[in-house]
TORKOL-4160 file (C-alpha; in steps of 0.2 Angstrom, whole numbers, padded with zeros to 4 digits, m for minus):
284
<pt num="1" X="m0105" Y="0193" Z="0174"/>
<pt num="2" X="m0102" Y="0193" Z="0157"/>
<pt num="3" X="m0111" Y="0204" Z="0145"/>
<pt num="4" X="m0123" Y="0194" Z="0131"/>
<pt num="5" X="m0116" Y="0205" Z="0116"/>
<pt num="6" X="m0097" Y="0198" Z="0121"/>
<pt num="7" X="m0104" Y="0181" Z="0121"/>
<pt num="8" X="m0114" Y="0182" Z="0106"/>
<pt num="9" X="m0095" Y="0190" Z="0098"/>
<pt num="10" X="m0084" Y="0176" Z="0105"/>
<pt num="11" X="m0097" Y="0163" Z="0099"/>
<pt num="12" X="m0097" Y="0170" Z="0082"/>
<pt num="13" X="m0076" Y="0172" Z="0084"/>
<pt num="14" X="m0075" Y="0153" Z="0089"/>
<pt num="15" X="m0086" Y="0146" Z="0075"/>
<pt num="16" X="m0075" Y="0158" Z="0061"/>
<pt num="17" X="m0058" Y="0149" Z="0070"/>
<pt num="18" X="m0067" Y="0134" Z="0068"/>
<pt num="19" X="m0073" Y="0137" Z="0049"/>
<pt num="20" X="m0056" Y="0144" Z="0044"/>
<pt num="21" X="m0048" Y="0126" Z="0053"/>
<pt num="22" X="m0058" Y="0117" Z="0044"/>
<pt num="23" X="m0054" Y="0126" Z="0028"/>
<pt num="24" X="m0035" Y="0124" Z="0030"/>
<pt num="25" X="m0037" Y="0106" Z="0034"/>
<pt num="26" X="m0036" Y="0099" Z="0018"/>
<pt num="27" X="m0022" Y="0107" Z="0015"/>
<pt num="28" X="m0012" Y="0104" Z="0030"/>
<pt num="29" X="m0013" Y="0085" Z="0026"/>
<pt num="30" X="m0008" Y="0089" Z="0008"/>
<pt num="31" X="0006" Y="0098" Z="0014"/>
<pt num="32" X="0012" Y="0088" Z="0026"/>
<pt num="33" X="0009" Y="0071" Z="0013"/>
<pt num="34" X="0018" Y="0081" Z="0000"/>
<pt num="35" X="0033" Y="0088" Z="0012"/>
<pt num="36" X="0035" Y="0069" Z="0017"/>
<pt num="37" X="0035" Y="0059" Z="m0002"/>
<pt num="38" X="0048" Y="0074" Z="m0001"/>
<pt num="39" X="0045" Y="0092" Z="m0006"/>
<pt num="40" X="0036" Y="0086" Z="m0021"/>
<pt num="41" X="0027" Y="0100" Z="m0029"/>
<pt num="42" X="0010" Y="0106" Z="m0024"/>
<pt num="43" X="0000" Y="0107" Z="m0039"/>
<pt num="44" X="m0015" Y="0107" Z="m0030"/>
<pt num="45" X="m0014" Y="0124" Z="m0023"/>
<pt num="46" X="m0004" Y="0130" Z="m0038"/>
<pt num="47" X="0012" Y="0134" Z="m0028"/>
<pt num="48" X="0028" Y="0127" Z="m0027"/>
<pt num="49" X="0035" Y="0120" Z="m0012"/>
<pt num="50" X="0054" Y="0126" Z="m0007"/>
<pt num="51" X="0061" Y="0107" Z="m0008"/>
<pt num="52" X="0069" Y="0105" Z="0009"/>
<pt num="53" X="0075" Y="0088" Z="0003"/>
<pt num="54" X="0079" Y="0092" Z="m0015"/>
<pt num="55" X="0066" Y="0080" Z="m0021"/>
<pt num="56" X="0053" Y="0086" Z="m0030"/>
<pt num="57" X="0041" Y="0078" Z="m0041"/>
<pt num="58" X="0051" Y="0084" Z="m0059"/>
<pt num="59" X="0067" Y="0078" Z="m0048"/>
<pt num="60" X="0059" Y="0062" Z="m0045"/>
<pt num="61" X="0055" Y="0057" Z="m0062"/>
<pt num="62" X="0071" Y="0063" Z="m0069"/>
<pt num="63" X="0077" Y="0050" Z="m0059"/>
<pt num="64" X="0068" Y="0038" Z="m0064"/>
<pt num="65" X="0072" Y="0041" Z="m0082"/>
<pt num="66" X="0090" Y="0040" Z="m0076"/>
<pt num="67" X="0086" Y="0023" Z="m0068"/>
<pt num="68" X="0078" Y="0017" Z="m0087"/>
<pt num="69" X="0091" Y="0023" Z="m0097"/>
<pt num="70" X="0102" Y="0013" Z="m0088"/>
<pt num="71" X="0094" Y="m0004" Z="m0086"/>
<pt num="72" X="0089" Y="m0003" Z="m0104"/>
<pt num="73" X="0095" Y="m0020" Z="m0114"/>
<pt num="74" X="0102" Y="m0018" Z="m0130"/>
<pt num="75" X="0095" Y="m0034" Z="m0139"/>
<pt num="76" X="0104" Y="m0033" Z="m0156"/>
<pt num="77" X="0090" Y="m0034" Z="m0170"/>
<pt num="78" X="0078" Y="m0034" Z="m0156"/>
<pt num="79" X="0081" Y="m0017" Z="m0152"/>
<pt num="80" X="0084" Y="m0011" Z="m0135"/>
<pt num="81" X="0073" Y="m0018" Z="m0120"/>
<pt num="82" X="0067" Y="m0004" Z="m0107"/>
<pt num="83" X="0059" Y="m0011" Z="m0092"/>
<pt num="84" X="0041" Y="m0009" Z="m0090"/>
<pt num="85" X="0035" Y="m0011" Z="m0072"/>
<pt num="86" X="0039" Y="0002" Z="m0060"/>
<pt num="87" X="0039" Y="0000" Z="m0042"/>
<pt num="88" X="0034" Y="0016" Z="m0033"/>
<pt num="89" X="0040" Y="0013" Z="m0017"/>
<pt num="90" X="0031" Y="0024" Z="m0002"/>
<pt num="91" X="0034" Y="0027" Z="0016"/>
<pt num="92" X="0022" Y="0020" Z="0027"/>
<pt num="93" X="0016" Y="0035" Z="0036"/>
<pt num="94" X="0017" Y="0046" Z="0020"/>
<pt num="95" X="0004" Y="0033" Z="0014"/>
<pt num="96" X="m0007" Y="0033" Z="0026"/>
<pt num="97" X="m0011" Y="0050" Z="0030"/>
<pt num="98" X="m0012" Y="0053" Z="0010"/>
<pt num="99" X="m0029" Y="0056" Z="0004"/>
<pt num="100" X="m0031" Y="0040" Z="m0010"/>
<pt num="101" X="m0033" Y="0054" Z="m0025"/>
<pt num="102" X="m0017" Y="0062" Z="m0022"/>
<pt num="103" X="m0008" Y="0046" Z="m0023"/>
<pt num="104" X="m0016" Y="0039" Z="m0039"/>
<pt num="105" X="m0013" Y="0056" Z="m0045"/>
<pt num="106" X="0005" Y="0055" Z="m0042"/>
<pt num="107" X="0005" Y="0036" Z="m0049"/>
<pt num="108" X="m0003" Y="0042" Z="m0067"/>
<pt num="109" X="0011" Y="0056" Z="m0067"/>
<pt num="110" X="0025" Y="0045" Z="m0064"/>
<pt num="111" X="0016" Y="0031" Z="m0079"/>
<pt num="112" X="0014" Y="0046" Z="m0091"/>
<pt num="113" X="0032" Y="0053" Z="m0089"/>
<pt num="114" X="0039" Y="0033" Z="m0091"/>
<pt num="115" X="0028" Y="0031" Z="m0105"/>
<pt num="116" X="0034" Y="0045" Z="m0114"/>
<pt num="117" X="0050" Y="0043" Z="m0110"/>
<pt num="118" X="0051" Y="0026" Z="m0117"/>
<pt num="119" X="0043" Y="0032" Z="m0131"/>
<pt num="120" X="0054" Y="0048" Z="m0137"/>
<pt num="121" X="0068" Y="0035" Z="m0135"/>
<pt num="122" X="0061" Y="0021" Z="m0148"/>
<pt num="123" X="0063" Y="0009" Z="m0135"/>
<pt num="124" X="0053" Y="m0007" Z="m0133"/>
<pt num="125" X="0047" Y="m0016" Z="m0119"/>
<pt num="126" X="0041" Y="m0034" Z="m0114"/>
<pt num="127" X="0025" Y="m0030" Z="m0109"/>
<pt num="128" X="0014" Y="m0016" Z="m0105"/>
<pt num="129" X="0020" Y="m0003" Z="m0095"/>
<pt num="130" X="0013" Y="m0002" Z="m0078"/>
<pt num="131" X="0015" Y="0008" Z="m0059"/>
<pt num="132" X="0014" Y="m0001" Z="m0044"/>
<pt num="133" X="0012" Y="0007" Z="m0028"/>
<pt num="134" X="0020" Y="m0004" Z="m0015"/>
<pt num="135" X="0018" Y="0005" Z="0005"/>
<pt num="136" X="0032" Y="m0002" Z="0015"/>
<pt num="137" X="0038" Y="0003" Z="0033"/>
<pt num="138" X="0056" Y="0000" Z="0031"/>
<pt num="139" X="0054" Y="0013" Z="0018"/>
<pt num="140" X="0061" Y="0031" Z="0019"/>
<pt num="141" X="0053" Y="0044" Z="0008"/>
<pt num="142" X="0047" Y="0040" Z="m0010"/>
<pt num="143" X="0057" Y="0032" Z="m0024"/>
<pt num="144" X="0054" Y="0025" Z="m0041"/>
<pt num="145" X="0060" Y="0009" Z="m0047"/>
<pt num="146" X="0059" Y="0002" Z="m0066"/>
<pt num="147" X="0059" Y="m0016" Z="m0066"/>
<pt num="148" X="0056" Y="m0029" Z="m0079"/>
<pt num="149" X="0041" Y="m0037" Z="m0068"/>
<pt num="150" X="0037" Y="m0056" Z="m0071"/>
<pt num="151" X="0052" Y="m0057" Z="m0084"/>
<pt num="152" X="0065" Y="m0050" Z="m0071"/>
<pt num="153" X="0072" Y="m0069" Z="m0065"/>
<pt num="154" X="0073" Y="m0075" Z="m0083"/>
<pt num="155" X="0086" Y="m0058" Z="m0088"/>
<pt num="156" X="0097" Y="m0062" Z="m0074"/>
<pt num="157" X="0097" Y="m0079" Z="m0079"/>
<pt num="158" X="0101" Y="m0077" Z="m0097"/>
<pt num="159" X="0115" Y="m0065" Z="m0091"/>
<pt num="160" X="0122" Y="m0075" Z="m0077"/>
<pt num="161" X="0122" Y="m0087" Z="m0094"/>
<pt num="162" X="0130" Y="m0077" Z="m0106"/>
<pt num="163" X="0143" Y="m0072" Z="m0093"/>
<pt num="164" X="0146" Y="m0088" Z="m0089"/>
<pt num="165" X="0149" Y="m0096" Z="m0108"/>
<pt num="166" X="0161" Y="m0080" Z="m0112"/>
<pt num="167" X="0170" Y="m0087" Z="m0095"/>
<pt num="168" X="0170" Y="m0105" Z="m0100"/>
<pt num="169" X="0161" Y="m0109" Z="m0086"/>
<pt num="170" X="0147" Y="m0123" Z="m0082"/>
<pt num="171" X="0132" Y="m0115" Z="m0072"/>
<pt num="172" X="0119" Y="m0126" Z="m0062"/>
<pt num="173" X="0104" Y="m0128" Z="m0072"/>
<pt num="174" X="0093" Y="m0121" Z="m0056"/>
<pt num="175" X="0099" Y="m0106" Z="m0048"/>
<pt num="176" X="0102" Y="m0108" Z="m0029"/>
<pt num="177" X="0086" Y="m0103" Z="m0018"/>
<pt num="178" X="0092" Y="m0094" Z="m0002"/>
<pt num="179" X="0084" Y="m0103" Z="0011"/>
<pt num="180" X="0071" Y="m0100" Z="0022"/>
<pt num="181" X="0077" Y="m0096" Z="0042"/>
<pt num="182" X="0068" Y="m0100" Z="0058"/>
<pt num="183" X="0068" Y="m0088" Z="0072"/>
<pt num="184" X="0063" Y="m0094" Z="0089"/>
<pt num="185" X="0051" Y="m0080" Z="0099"/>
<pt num="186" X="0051" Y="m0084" Z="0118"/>
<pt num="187" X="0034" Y="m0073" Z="0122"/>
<pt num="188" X="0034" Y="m0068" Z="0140"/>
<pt num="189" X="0015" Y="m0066" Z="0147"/>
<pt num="190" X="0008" Y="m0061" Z="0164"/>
<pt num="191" X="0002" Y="m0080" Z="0164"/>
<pt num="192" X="0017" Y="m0087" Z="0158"/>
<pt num="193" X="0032" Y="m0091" Z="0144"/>
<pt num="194" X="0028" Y="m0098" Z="0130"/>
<pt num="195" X="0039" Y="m0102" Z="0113"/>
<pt num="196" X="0034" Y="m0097" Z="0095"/>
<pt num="197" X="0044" Y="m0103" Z="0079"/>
<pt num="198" X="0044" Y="m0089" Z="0063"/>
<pt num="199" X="0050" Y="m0093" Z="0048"/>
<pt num="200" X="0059" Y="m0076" Z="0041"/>
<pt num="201" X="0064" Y="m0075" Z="0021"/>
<pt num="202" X="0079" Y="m0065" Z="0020"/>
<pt num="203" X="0076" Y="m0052" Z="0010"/>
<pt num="204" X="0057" Y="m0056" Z="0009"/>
<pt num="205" X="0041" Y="m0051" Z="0018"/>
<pt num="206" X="0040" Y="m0045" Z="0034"/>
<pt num="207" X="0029" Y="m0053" Z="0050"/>
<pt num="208" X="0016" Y="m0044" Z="0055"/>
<pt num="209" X="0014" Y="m0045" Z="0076"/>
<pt num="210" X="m0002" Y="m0041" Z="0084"/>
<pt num="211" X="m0017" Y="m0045" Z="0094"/>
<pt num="212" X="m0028" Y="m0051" Z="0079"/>
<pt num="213" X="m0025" Y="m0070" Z="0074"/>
<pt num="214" X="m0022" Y="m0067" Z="0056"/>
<pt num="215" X="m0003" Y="m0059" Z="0063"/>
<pt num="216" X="0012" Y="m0072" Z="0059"/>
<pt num="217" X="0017" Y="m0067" Z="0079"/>
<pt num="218" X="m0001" Y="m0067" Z="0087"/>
<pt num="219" X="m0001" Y="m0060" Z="0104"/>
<pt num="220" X="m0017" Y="m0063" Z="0113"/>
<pt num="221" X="m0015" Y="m0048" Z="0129"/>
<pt num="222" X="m0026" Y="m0032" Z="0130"/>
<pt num="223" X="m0010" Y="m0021" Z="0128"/>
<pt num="224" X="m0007" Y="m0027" Z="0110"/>
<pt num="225" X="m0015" Y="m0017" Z="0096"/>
<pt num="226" X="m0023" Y="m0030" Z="0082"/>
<pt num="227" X="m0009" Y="m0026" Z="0071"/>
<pt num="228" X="0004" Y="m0020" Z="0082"/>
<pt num="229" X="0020" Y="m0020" Z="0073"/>
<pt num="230" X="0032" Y="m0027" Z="0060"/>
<pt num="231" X="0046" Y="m0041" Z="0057"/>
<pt num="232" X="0059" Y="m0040" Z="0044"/>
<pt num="233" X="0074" Y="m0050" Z="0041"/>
<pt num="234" X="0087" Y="m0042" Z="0030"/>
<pt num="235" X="0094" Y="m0049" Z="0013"/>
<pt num="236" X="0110" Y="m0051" Z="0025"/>
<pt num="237" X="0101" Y="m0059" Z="0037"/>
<pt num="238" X="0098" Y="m0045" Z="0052"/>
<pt num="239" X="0081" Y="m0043" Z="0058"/>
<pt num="240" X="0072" Y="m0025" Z="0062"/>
<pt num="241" X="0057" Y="m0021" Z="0070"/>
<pt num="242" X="0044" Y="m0008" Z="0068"/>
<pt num="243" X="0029" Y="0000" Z="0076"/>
<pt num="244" X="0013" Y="0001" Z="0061"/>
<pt num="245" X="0004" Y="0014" Z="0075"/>
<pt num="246" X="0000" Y="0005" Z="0091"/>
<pt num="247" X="m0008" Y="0012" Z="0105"/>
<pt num="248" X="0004" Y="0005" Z="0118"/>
<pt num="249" X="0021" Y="0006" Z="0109"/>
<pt num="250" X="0033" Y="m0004" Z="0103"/>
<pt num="251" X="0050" Y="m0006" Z="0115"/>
<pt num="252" X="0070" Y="m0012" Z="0114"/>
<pt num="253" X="0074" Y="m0014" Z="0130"/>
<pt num="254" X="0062" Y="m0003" Z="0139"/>
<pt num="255" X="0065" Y="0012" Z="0127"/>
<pt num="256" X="0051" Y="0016" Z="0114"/>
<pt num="257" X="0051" Y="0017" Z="0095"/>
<pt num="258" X="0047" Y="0033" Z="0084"/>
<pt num="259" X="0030" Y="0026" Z="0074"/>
<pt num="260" X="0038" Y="0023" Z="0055"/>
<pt num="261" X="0056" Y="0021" Z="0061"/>
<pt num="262" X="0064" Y="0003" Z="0059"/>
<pt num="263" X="0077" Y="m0002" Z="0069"/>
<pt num="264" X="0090" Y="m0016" Z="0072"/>
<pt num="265" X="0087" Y="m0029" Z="0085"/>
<pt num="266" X="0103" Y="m0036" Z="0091"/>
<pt num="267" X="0107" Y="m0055" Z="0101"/>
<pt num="268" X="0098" Y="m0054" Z="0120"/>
<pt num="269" X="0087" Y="m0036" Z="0116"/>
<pt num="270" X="0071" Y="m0038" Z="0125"/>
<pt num="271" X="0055" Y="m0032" Z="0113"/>
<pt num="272" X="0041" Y="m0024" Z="0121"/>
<pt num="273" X="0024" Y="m0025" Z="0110"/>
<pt num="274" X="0013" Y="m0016" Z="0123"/>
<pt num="275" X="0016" Y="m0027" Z="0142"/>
<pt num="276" X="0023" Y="m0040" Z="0129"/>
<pt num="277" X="0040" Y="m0045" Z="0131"/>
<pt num="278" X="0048" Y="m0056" Z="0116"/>
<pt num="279" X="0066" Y="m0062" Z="0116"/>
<pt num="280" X="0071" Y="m0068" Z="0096"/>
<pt num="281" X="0086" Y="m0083" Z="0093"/>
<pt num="282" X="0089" Y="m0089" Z="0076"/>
<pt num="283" X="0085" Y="m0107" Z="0078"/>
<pt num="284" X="0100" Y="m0117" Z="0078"/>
């Protein structure tokens, strides 16, 4: 039997174990948001985390200031161009378990540092400069990258230009689009086969594949999660796959993915979303 002062203790023990999780909470997710952008530094708690990675936040921006020096434009009487929009590229499962504050935190850090930066160097810009958080699967870690936003396609054709006249060499007046490619999914059901065109941009947006009919690959079977998982086709043309946190899993020929990790489907692999299988043949 057990004695009513030891139950009174272990109740009081159980609810300060429970006061203290709650506590360290908030600061297990910032840890673990902070460890995965890459051992960035923990302002928050006013410590410094022991970069595992070597990238902390100061690292991060000196990079970035690398990446501006070096795509700076020197425009003659103009002066010389910087870029102005900068992609902050995130890792999926970083962003998702980040609280929201911490990551518009780290965006108003990186926008201060670039302005300033741009600003100790006297260059110009084209247009305002800007941070733009863009969350992407197939991305590892966090990384900053300066672009020259909606005025990007009309640089490279004035250099492919320029390059060309010095060359004595016409260019067409409309640069070559890459074309679109179609991708054949054979959908194999409990009820049934059943053939799906997709039309993958390389190098362009992934495909969302789920349960929920706004997917591009919409796969109407209880196993599938509403958005399930992830299409991408390469710049070269090869296409990966992965899992956006599905209850069920995501499969390459009956061996389950790591949530987050991308990987290479090859000619005759067998995808499992869920009890789904899916064959992909680029159409001929």
């Amino acid at each position: 039997m057990t004695d009513a002062g030891d139950s009174i203790d272990k109740s009081k023990h159980d609810q300060g174990e429970k006061k203290r999780r709650e506590e360290a909470l908030p600061e297990r997710i910032l840890r673990r948001v902070l460890e995965g952008m890459g051992d960035v530094v923990d302002r928050r708690f006013g410590r410094t985390v022991e970069p595992r990675s070597g990238l902390t936040t100061s690292k991060l921006i000196e990079r970035m200031k690398k990446l501006i020096d070096e795509r700076v434009r020197d425009e003659g009487k103009r002066g010389r161009i910087a870029p102005h929009h900068l992609v902050l590229k995130v890792e999926w499962g970083t962003h998702s378990e980040a609280p929201p504050e911490i990551l518009h935190d780290l965006k108003n850090e990186v926008l201060a540092a670039a302005i300033d930066h741009i600003n100790d160097h006297r260059y110009r810009t084209l247009g305002a400069v800007t941070v733009e958080a863009e969350v992407d699967i197939f991305t590892t870690g966090i990384s900053v990258d300066p672009t020259f936003g909606e005025f990007e396609e009309d640089l490279r054709r004035q250099d492919e230009e320029r390059r060309a006249a010095k060359a004595g060499v016409q260019i067409p007046t409309a640069a070559p689009t890459m074309p679109d490619i179609q991708v054949i999914a054979r959908i194999t059901l409990p009820n049934g086969t059943r053939e799906i065109p997709l039309i993958f941009k390389p190098g362009g947006k992934r495909l969302n594949v789920g349960r929920a009919s706004d997917n591009e690959l919409t796969l109407n079977d209880g196993s599938v999660s509403k958005i399930h998982a992830a299409l991408l086709m390469t710049a070269e043309g090869t296409l990966l796959v992965a899992d956006t946190g599905s209850t069920n899993g995501t499969y390459i020929n009956g061996r389950r993915i790591a949530y987050g990790e991308s990987r290479l489907i090859e000619d005759g692999d067998v995808i499992g979303f869920g009890d789904v299988e899916v064959r992909l043949r680029k159409s001929e």
